[in-house]
ROTIFI-785107 format. One record per residue (C-alpha): residue number from 1; residue in one letter; x, y, z. Coordinates in steps of 0.001 Angstrom, whole numbers, always signed. Example, Ala and Ser with C-alpha at 12.3 -4.5 7.8 and 13.67 -1.06 7.14 Angstrom:
> nr | rest | px | py | pz
> 1 | A | +12300 | -4500 | +7800
> 2 | S | +13670 | -1060 | +7140
This chain:
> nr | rest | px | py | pz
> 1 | X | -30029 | -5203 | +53746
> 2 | X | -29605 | -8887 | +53631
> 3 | X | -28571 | -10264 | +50305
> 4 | X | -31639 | -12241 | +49624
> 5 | X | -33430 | -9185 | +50336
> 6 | X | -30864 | -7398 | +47671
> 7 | X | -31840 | -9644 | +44523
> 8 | X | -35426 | -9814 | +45923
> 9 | X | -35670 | -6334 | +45518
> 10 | X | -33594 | -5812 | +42791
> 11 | X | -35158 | -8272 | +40436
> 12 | X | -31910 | -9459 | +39813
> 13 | X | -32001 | -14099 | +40113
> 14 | X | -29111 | -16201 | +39260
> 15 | X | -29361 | -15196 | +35380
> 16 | X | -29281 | -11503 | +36520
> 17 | X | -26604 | -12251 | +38608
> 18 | X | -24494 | -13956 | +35514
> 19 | X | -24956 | -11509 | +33215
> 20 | X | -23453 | -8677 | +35878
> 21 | X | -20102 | -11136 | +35938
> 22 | X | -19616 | -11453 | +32522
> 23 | X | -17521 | -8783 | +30991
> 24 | X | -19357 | -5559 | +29726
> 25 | X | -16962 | -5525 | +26804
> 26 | X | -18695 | -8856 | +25767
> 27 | X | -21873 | -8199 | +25590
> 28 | X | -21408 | -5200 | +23590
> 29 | X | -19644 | -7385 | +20606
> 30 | X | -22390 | -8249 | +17600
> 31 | X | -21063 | -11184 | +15190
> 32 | X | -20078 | -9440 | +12264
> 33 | X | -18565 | -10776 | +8989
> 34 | X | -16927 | -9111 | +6466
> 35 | X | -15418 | -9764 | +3136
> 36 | X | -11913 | -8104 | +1908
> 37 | X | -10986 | -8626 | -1845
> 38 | X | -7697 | -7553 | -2381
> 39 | X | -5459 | -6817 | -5416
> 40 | X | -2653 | -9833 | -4958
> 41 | X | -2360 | -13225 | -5935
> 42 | X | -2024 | -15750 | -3010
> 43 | X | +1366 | -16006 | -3890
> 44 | X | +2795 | -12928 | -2898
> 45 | X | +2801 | -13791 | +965
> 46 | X | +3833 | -10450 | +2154
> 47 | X | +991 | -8530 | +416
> 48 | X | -1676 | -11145 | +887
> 49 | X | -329 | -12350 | +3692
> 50 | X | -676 | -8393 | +4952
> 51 | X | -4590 | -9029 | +4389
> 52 | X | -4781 | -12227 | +6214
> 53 | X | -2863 | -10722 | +8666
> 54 | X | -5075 | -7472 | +9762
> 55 | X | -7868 | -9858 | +9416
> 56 | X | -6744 | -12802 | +12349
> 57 | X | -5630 | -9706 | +14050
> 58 | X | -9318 | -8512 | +14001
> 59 | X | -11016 | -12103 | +14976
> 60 | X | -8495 | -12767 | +17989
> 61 | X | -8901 | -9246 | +19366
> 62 | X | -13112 | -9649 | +19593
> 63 | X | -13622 | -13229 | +20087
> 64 | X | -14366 | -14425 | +16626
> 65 | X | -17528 | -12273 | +16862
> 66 | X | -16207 | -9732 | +13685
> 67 | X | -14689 | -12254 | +10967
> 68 | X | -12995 | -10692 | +7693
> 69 | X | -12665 | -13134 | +5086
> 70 | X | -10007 | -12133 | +2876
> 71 | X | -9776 | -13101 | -1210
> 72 | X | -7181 | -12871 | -4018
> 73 | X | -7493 | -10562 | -7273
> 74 | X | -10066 | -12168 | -9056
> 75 | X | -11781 | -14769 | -6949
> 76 | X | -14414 | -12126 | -6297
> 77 | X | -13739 | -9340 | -7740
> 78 | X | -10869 | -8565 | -10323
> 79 | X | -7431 | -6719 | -8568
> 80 | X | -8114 | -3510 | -10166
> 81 | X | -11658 | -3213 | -9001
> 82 | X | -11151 | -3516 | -5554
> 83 | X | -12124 | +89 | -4819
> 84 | X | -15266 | +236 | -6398
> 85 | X | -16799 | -3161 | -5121
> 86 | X | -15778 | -1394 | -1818
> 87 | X | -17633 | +2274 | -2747
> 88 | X | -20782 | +443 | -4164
> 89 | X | -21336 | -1973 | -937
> 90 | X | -20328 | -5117 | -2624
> 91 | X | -17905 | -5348 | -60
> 92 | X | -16875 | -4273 | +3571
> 93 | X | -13593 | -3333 | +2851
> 94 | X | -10819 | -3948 | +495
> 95 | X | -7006 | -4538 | +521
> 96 | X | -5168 | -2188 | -2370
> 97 | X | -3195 | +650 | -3347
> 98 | X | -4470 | +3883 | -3693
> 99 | X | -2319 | +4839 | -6884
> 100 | X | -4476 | +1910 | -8820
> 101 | X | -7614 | +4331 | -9198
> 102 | X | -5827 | +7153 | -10187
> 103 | X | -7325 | +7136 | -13373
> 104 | X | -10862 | +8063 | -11582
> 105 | X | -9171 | +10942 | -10228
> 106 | X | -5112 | +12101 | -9823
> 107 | X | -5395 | +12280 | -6222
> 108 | X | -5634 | +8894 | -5486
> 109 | X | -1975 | +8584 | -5986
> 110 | X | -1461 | +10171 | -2510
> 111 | X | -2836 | +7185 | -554
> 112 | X | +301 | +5131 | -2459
> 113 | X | +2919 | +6925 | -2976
> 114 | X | +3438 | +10014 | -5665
> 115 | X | +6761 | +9648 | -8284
> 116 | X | +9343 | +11466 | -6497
> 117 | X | +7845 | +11429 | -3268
> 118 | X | +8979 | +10886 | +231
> 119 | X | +10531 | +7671 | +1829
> 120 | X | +8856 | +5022 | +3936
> 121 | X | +9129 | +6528 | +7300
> 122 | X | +8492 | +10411 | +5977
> 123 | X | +5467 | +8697 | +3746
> 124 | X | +3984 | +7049 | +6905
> 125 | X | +4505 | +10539 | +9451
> 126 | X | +2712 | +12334 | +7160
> 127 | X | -369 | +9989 | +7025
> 128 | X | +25 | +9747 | +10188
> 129 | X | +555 | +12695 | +12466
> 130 | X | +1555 | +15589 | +9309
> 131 | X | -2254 | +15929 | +8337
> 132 | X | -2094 | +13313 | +5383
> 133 | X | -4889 | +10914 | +6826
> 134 | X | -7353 | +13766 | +7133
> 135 | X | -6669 | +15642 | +3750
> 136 | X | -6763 | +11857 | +2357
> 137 | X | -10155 | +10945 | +4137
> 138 | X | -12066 | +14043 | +2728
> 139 | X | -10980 | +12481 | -497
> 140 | X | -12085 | +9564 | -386
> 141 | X | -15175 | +10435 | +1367
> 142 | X | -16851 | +11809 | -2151
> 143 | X | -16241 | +7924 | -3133
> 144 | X | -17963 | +6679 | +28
> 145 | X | -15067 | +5406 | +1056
> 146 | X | -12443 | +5901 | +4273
> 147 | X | -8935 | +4667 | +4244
> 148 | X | -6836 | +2625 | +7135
> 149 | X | -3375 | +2329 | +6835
> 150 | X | -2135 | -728 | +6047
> 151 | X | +920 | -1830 | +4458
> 152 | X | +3992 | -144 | +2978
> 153 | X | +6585 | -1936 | +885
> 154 | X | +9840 | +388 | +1558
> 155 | X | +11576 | +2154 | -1854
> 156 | X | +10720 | -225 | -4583
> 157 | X | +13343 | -1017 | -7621
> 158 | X | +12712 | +64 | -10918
> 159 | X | +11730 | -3164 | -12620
> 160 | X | +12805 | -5707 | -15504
> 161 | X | +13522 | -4795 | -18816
> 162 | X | +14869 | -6922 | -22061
> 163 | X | +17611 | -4475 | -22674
> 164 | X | +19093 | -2202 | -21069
> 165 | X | +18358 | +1439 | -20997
> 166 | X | +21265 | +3743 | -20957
> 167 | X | +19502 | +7114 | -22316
> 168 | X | +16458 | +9284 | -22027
> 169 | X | +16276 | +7478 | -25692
> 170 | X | +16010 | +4207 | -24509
> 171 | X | +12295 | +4910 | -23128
> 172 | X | +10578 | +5826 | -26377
> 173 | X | +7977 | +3357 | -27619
> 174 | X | +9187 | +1389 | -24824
> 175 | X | +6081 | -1124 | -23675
> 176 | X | +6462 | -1302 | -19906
> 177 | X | +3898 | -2284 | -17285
> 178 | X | +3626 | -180 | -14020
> 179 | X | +1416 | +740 | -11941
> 180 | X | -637 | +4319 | -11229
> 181 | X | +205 | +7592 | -11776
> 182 | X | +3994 | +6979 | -12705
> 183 | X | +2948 | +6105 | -16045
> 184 | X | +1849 | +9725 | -16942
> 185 | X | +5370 | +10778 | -16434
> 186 | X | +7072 | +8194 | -18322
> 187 | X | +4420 | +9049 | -21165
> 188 | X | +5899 | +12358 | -20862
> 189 | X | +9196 | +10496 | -22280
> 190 | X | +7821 | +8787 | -24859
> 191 | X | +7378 | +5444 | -22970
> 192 | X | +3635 | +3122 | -23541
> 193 | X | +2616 | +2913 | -19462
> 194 | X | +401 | -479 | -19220
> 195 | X | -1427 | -806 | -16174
> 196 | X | -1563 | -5107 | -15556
> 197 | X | -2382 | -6526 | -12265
> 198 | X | +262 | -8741 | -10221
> 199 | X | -637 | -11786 | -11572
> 200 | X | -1238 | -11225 | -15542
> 201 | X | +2113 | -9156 | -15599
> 202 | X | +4386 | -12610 | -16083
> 203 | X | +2443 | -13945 | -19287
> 204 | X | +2846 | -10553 | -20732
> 205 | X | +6469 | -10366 | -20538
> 206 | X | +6913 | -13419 | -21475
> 207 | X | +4709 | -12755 | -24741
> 208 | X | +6726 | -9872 | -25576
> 209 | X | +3222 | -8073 | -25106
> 210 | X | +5207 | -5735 | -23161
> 211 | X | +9002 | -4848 | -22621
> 212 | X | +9592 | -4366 | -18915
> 213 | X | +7695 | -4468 | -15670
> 214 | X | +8076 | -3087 | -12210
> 215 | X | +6794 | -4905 | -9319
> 216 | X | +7924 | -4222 | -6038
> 217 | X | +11411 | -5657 | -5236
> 218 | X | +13253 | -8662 | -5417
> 219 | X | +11585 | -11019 | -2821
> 220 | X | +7930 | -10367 | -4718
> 221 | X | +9304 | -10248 | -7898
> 222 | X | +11454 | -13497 | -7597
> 223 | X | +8348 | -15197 | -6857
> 224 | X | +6928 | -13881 | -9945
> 225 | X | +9295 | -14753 | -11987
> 226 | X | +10406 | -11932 | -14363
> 227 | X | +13850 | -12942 | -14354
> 228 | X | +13494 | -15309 | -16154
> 229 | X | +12801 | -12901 | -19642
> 230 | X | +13932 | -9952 | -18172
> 231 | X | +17572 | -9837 | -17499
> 232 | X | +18211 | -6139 | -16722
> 233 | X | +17387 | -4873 | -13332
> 234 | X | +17107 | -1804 | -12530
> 235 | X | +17166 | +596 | -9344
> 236 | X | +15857 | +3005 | -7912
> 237 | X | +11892 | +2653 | -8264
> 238 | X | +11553 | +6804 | -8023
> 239 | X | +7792 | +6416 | -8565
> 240 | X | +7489 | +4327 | -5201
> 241 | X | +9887 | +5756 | -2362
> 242 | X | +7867 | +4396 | +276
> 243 | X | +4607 | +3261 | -1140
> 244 | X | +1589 | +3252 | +1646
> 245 | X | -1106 | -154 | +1541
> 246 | X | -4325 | +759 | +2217
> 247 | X | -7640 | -509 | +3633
> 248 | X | -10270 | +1011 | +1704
> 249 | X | -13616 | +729 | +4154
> 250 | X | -16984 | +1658 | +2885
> 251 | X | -18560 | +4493 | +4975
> 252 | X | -21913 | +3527 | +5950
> 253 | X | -20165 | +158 | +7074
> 254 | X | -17424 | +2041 | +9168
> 255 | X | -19562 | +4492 | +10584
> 256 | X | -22289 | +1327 | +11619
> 257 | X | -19029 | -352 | +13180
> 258 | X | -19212 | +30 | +17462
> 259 | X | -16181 | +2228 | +18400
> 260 | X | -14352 | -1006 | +19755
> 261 | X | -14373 | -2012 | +16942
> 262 | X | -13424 | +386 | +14630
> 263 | X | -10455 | +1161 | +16862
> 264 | X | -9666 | -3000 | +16875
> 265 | X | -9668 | -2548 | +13222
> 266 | X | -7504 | +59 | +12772
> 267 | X | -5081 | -1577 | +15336
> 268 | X | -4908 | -4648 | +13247
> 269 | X | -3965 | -2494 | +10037
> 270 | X | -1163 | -994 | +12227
> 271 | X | +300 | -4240 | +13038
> 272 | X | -370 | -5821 | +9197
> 273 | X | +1678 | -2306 | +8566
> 274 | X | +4483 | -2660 | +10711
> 275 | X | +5032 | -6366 | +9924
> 276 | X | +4516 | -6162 | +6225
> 277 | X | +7509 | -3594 | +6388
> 278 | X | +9876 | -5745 | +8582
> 279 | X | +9039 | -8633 | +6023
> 280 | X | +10213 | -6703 | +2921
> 281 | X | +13753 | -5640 | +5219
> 282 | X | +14557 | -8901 | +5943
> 283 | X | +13275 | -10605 | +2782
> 284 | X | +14523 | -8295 | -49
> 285 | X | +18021 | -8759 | +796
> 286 | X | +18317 | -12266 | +626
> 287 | X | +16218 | -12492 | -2742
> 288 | X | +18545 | -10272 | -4686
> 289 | X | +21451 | -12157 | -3905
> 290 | X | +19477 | -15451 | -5041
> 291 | X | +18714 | -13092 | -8567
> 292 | X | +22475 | -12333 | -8773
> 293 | X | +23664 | -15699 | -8277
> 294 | X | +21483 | -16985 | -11234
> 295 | X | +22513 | -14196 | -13520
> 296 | X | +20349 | -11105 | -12954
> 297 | X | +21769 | -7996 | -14009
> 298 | X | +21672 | -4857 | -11918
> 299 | X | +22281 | -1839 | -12996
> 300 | X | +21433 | +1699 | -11444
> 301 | X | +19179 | +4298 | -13631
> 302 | X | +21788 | +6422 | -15619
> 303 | X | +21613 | +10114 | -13735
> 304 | X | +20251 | +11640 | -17267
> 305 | X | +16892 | +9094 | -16456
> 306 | X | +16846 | +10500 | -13317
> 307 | X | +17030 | +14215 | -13994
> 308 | X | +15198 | +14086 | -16895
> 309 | X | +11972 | +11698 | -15229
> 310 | X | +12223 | +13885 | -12202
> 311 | X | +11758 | +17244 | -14478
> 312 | X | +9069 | +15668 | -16358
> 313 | X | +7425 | +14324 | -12625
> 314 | X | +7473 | +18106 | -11421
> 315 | X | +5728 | +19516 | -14551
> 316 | X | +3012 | +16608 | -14531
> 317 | X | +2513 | +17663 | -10943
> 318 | X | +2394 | +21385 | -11526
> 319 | X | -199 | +20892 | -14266
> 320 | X | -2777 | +18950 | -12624
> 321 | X | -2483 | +21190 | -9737
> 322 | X | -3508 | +24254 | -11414
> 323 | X | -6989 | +22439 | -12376
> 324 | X | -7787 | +19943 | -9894
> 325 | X | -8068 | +21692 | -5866
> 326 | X | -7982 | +18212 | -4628
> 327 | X | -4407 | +17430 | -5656
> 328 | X | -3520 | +20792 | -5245
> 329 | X | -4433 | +20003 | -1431
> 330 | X | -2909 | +17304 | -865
> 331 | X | +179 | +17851 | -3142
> 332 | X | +1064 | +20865 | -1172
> 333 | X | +458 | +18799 | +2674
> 334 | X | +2831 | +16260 | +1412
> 335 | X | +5220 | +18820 | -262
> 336 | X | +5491 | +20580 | +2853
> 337 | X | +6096 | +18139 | +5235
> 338 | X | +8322 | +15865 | +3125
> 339 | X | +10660 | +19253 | +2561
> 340 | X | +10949 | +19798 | +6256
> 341 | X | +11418 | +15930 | +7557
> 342 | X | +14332 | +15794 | +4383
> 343 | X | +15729 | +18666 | +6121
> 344 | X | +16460 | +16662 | +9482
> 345 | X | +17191 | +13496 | +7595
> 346 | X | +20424 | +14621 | +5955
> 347 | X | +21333 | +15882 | +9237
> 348 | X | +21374 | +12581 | +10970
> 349 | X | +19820 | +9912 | +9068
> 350 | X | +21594 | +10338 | +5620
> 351 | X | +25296 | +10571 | +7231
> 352 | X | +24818 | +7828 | +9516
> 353 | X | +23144 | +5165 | +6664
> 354 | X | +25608 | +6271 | +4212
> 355 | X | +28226 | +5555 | +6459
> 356 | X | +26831 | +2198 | +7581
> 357 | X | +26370 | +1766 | +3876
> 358 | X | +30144 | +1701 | +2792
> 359 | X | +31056 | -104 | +5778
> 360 | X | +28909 | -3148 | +5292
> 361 | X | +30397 | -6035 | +4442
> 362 | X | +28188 | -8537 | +2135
């Protein structure tokens, strides 16, 4: 057959004939735009800038046909509520941490990071490939609401405080400002647990309103400020060993999302993830030598803190399992795994990083 005959018969003229050479992939892309509140200031460029990240990630990858527009705590919707303008379909999708919304339910913790729990890289396996994302997911899904992974922060210090605590003592009445679950426990030993977003936590210190704050380390917190009324700092943050970021997505939106694009989206929180975690690694370091230049004081927790915050951790955990199945779950799939990957870290990891440790030189 001749090729005149071809399109003749075919039906197919020179607009037929364009669409066939422009790429399927194309013309299966809808515009779609999105908007992400998150629960940071602008300022903090590696937790914002996580956001912004996952969200140029996401235009670039389809053309500029599915746009996220990304907003600080506040300009839409306050940090704290970033979760349920996601659930309720005010919004697409949201930047936050789990732990915030623990208050609706224990659980939540799990998406951030539970006191006492595992390390970055254990933290991320077990969303990952140990069963976490799925026991996490059926969570979330009685909120309307599926999670993407997308940030961590590494271990976290254990924030600024006006004076310095040497005993179990030290914590009672103490006013201090952190964030999720980790207050229970400190309740446990007599401390006040306020829950302040990022940006409000600075004029509250400085008010005396409270008496210490944790953050997240000393790049973030530099930018914030706290040394400036807060002398003492203090490591290690044992509520935040290797805090997750997630991307809260409302479910009817993510199930109406074309599978190219749900998979582009998740891709983009990988990459927000794995840079956001490089930044922090590079960053952190250089800020705390800045802090100790100007007069910072570090100290580590006394081993009595330790002991006696890690006792109280394991009871709070015990208790809430007995009566809620849902942390029960997931308590026990992160248990589990986090035992066994600790196993094979002090074989090889521990040794080798303790070694490098004590050989450094500053």
């Amino acid at each position: 057959m001749k090729r005149r005959d071809f399109i003749k018969v075919t039906g197919l003229g020179a607009a037929g004939a364009a669409t066939l050479a422009a790429p399927a992939i194309a013309q299966s892309m809808p515009e779609i735009k999105w908007r992400m509140p998150t629960s940071w200031p602008k300022s903090l460029d590696t937790l914002y800038g996580g956001a912004e990240m996952m969200a140029k990630a996401v235009a670039e990858a389809t053309d500029n046909k599915f746009q996220i527009q990304t907003f600080a705590g506040g300009e839409i919707v306050p940090g704290l509520q970033v979760l349920d303008a996601v659930q309720n379909g005010t919004c697409e999708i949201g930047h936050t941490a789990s732990y915030y919304y623990f208050g609706k339910d224990p659980t939540f913790t799990f998406g951030s990071s539970v006191p006492f729990g595992p390390n970055m890289r254990i933290n991320q396996a077990w969303y990952m490939l140990g069963g976490g994302r799925e026991v996490l997911n059926e969570f979330y899904k009685s909120y309307n609401v599926t999670s993407l992974l997308a940030g961590n922060t590494g271990c976290q210090m254990g924030g600024w405080f006006r004076k310095e605590i040497k005993t179990v003592n030290d914590l009672k009445g103490l006013k201090f400002r952190i964030g999720g679950f980790a207050g229970r426990v400190l309740q446990k030993l007599g401390a006040v647990p306020q829950q302040i977003a990022g940006g409000d936590i600075y004029p509250a210190l400085e008010k005396g309103t409270i008496d210490g704050a944790e953050w997240v380390g000393p790049y973030d917190d530099e930018k914030l400020g706290f040394y400036k009324v807060a002398p003492h700092y203090y490591y290690p943050g044992w509520w935040e060993g290797g805090p997750i970021l997630i991307a809260f997505v409302n479910l009817d939106k993510w199930n109406a999302l074309p599978k190219y694009y749900q998979s582009v989206l998740e891709q983009a929180g990988h990459l927000a993830n794995n840079w956001m975690m490089a930044k922090y690694d590079q960053a952190n370091p250089q800020a705390l030598r800045r802090l100790l230049a100007g007069g910072t004081k570090l100290h580590a927790f006394p081993q009595e803190v330790m002991e006696a915050s890690f006792k109280a951790a394991k009871e709070l955990h015990n208790e809430i399992a007995t009566t809620n199945p849902s942390f029960k779950k997931v308590y026990e799939s992160l248990t589990n795994f986090s035992n066994n990957d600790y196993s094979w870290f002090q074989v090889a990891e521990l040794s080798y990083d303790s070694f490098m440790a004590r050989h450094a030189q500053s």
